[in-house]
C-alpha positions in Angstrom: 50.9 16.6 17.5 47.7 14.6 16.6 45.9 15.2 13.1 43.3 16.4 15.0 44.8 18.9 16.7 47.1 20.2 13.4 43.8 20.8 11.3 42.8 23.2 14.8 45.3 25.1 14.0 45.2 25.2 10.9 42.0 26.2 10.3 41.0 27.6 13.1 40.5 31.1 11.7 38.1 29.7 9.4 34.4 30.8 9.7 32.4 27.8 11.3 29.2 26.8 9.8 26.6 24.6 10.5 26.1 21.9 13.2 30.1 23.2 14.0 28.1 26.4 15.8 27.3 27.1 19.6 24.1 25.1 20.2 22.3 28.2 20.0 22.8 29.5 17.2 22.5 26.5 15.0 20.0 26.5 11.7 18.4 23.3 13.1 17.7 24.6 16.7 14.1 24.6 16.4 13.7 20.8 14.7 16.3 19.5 17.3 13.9 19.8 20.4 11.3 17.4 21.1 8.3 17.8 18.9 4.5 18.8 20.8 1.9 15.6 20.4 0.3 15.9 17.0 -3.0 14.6 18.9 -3.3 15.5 22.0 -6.3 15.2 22.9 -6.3 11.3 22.4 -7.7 9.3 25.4 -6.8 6.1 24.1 -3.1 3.9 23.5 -4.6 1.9 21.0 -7.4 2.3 18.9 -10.9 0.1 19.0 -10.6 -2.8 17.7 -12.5 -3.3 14.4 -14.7 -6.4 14.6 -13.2 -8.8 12.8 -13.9 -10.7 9.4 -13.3 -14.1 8.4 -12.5 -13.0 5.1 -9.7 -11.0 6.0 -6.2 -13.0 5.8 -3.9 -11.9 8.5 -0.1 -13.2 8.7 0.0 -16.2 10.3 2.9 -14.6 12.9 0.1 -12.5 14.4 -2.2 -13.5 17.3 -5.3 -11.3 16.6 -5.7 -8.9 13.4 -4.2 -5.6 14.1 -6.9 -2.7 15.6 -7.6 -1.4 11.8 -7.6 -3.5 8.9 -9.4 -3.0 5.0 -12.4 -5.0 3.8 -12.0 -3.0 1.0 -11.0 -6.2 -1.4 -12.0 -9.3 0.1 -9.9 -12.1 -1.6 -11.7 -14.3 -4.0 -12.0 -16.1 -6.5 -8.5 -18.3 -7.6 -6.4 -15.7 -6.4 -8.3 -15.3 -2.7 -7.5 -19.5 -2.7 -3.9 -18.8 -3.6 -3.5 -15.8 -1.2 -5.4 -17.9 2.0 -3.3 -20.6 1.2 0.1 -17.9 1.1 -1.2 -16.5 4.4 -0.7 -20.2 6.0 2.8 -20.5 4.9 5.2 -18.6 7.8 6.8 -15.3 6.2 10.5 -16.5 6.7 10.0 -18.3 3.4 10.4 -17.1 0.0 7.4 -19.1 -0.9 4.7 -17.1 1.0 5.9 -14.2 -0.9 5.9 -15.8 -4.3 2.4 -17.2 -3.7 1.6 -13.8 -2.8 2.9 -12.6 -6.3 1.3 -15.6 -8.4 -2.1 -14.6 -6.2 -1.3 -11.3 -7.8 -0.8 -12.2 -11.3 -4.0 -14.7 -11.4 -6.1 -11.8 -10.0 -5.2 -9.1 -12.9 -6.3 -12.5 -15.5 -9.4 -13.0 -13.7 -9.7 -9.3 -14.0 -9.6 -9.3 -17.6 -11.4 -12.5 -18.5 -14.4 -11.2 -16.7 -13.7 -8.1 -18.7 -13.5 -9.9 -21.9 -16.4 -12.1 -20.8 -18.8 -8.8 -20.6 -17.7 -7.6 -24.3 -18.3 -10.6 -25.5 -21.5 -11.2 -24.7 -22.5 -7.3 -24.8 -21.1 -7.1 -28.2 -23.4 -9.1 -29.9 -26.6 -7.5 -28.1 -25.3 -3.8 -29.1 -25.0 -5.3 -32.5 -28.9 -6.7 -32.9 -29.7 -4.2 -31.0 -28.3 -1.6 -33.5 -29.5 -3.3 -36.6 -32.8 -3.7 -35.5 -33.5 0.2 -34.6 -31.5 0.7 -38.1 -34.1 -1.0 -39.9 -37.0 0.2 -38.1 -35.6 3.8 -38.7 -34.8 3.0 -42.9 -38.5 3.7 -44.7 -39.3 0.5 -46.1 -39.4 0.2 -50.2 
């Protein structure tokens, strides 16, 4: 006698439960059939393709762009040289993804030097601009 068939035996008076039930009456029935087209009414297989835009990079593995794509954040700056010059490096290769990740890092710095750039030069204007409508408000003695 197999395992198989011993543990028949000796559990077959056990209740069954689960995906051990007649098809039926399973829990999952419902989620196990085919599910209805979320969009049916869709007359297209693809959808129109955006026009494109030189300033989108797209991986080099790729003929054409793919239908949508974001112009949200065109690269630039360092970071848009490093990521243009990732984008030409095949994606088998660890250093497409680590250019990707310095392109990254170098954005978030030119991020915050442009950010420090604007305190620094607003900084001193609030300050003028503070003393001078100090004075002008103080009665003179």
């Amino acid at each position: 006698m197999t395992d198989r068939q011993r543990q028949r035996i000796e559990h077959g008076n056990e209740p069954v439960h689960g995906s051990d039930l007649p098809g039926a009456e399973r829990p999952g029935v419902p989620m196990e059939t085919q599910p209805r087209s979320l969009t049916p009414t869709v007359h297209w297989t693809d959808p129109e393709r955006q026009p494109p835009d030189r300033r989108v990079t797209k991986r080099r593995e790729l003929q054409q762009l793919t239908p949508v794509f974001s112009t949200a954040l065109p690269p630039r700056g360092f970071s848009g040289a490093l990521r243009r010059a990732a984008y030409r490096i095949p994606e088998t290769r660890a250093q497409h993804f680590l250019t990707l990740m310095l392109a990254d890092r170098v954005d978030v710095l030119e991020h915050r030097l442009v950010r420090l750039l604007k305190v620094v030069t607003l900084l001193p204007l609030g300050t003028a601009a503070a003393v001078l409508l100090v004075a002008k408000l103080l009665p003179r003695r």
